[in-house]
LOTOR-948296 format. One record per residue: residue number from 1; x, y, z of N, C-alpha, C, CB in turn; residue in three letters. Coordinates in Angstrom, 3 decimals. Glycine has a CB too. Layout:
{NUM; {X; Y; Z}; {X; Y; Z}; {X; Y; Z}; {X; Y; Z}; ala};
...
***
This chain:
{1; {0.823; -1.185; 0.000}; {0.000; 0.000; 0.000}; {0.870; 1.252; 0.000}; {-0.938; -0.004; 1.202}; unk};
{2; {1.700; 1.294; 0.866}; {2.797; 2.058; 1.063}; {2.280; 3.535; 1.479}; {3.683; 2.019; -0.225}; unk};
{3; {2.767; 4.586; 1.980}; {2.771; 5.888; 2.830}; {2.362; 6.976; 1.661}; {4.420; 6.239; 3.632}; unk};
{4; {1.842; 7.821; 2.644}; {1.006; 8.487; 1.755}; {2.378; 9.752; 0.918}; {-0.541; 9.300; 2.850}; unk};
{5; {3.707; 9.880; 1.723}; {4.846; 10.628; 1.250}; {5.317; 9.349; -0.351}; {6.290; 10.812; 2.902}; unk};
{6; {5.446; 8.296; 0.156}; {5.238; 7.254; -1.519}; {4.462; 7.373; -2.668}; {4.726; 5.979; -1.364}; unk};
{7; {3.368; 8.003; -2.223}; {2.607; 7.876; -3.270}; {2.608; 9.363; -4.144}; {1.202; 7.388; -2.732}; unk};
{8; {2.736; 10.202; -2.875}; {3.188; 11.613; -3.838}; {4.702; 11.198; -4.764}; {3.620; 13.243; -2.529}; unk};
{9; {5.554; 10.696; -3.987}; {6.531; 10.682; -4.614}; {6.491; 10.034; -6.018}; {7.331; 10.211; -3.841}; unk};
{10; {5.838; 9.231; -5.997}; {5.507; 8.401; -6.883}; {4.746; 8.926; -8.386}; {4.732; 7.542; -6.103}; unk};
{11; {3.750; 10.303; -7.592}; {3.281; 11.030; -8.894}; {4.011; 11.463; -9.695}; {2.630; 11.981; -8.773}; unk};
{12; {5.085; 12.545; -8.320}; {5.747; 13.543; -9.212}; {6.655; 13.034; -10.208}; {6.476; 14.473; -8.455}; unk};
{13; {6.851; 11.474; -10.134}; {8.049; 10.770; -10.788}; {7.290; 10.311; -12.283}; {8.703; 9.285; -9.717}; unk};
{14; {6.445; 10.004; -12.111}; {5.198; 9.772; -13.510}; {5.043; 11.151; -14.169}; {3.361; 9.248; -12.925}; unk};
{15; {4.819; 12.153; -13.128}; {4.634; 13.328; -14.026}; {5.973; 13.766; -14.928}; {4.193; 14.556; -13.085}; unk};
{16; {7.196; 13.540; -13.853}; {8.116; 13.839; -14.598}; {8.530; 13.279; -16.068}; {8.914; 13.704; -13.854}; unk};
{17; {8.204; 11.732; -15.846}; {8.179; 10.971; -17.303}; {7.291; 11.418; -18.005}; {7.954; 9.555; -17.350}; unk};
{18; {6.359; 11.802; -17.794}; {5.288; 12.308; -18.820}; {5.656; 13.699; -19.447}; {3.836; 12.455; -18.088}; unk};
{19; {6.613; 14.607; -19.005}; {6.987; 15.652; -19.483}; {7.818; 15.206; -20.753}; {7.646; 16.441; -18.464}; unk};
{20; {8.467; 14.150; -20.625}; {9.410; 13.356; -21.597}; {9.106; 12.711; -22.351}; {10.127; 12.666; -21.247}; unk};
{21; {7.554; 12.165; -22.740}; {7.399; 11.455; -22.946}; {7.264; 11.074; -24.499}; {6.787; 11.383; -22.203}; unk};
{22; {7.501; 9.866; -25.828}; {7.336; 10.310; -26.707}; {6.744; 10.774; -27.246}; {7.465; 10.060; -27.022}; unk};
{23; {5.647; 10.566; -26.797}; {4.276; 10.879; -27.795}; {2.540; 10.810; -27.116}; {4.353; 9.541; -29.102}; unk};
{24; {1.623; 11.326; -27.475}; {0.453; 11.909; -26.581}; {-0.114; 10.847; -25.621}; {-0.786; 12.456; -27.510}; unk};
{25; {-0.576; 9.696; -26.566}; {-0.554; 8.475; -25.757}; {0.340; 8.208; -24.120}; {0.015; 7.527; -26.815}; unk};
{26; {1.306; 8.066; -24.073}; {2.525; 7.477; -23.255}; {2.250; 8.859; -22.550}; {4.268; 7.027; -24.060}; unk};
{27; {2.001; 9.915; -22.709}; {1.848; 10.974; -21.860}; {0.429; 11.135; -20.760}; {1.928; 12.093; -22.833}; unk};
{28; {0.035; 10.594; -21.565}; {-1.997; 10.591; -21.314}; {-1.753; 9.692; -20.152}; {-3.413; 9.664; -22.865}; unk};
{29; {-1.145; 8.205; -20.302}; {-1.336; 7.404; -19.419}; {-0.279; 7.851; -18.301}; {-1.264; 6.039; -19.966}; unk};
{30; {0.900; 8.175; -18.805}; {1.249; 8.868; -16.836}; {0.776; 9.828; -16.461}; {2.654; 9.361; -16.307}; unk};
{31; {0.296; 10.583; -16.951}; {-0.989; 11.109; -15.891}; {-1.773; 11.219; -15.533}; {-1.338; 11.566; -15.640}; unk};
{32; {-3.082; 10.038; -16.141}; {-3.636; 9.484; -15.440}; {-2.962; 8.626; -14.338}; {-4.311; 9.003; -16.132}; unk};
{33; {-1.751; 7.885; -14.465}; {-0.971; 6.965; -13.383}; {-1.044; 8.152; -12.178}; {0.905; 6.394; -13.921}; unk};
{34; {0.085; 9.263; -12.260}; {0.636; 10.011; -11.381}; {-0.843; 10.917; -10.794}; {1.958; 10.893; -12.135}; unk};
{35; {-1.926; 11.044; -11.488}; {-3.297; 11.263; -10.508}; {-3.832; 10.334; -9.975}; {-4.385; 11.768; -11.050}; unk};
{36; {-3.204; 9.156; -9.987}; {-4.537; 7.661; -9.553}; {-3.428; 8.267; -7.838}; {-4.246; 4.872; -10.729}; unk};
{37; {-2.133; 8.055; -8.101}; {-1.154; 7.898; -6.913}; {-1.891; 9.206; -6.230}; {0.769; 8.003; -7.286}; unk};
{38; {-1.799; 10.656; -6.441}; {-2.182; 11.623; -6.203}; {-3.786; 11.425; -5.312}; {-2.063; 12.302; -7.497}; unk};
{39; {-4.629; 10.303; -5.719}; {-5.897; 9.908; -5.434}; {-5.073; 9.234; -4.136}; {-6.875; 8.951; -6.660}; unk};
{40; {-4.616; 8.334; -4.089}; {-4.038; 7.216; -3.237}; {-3.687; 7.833; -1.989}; {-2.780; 6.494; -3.864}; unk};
{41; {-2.920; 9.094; -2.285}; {-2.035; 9.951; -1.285}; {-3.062; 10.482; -0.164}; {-1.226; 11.328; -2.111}; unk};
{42; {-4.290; 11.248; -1.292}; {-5.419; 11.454; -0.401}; {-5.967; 10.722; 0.419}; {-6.242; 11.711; -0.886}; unk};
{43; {-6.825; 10.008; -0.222}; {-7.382; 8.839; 0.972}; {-6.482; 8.492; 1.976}; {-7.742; 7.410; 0.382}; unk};
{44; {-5.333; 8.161; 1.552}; {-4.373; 7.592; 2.761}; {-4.397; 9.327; 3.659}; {-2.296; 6.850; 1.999}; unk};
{45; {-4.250; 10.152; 3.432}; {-4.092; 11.192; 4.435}; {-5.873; 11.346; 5.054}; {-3.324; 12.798; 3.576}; unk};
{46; {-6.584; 11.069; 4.603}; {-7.876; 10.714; 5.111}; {-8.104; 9.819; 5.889}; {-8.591; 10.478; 4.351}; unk};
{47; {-7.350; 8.887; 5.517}; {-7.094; 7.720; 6.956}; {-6.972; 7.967; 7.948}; {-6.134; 6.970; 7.118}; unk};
{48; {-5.372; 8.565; 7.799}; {-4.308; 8.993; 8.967}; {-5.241; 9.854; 9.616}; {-2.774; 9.809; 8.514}; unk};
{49; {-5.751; 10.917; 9.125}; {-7.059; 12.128; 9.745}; {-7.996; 11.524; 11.020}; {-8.414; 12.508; 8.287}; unk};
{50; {-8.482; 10.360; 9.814}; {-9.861; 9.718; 10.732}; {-8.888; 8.925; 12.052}; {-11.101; 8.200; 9.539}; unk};
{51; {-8.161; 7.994; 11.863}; {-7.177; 7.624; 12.698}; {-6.826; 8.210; 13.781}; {-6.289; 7.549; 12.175}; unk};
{52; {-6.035; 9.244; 13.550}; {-5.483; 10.523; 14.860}; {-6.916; 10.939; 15.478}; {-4.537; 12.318; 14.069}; unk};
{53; {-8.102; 11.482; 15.118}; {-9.529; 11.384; 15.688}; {-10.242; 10.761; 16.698}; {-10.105; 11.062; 14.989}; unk};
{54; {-9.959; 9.093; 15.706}; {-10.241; 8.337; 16.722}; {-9.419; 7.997; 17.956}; {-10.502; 7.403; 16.214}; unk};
{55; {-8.218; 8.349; 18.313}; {-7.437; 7.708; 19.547}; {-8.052; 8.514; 20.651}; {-5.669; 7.853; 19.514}; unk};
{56; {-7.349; 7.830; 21.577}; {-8.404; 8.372; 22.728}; {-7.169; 9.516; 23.529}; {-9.155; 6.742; 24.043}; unk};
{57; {-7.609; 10.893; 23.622}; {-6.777; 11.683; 24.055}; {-6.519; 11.330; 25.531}; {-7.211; 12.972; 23.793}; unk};
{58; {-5.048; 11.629; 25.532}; {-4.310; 11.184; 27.238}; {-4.237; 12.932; 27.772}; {-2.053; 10.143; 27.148}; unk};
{59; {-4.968; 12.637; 29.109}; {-4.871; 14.161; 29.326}; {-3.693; 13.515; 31.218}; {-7.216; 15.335; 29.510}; unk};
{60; {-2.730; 14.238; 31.244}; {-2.005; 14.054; 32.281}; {-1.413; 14.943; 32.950}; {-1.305; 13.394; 32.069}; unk};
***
């Protein structure tokens, strides 16, 4: 599944190939790739959100 800092990383590295890429096709699909990761990153920080929420605060 990997961390939600992976999955950004992971876009910007698709996006970067897609700046390079040969031709419209091969471009189209890394960025749809590097937005699916970009999708991924979210939810996972939506997790972590709901997560930290739910623990039960220690007051001491």
């Amino acid at each position: 599944m990997g961390t939600r800092n992976d999955h950004l990383t992971e876009a910007e590295r698709l996006e970067r190939q897609a700046e390079i890429a040969d031709n419209a096709h091969a471009r189209a699909a890394l960025l749809r790739m590097a937005q699916a990761s970009r999708g991924a990153a979210a939810l996972l920080g939506l997790f972590e959100a709901n997560y930290d929420e739910a623990l039960p605060v220690v007051r001491g």
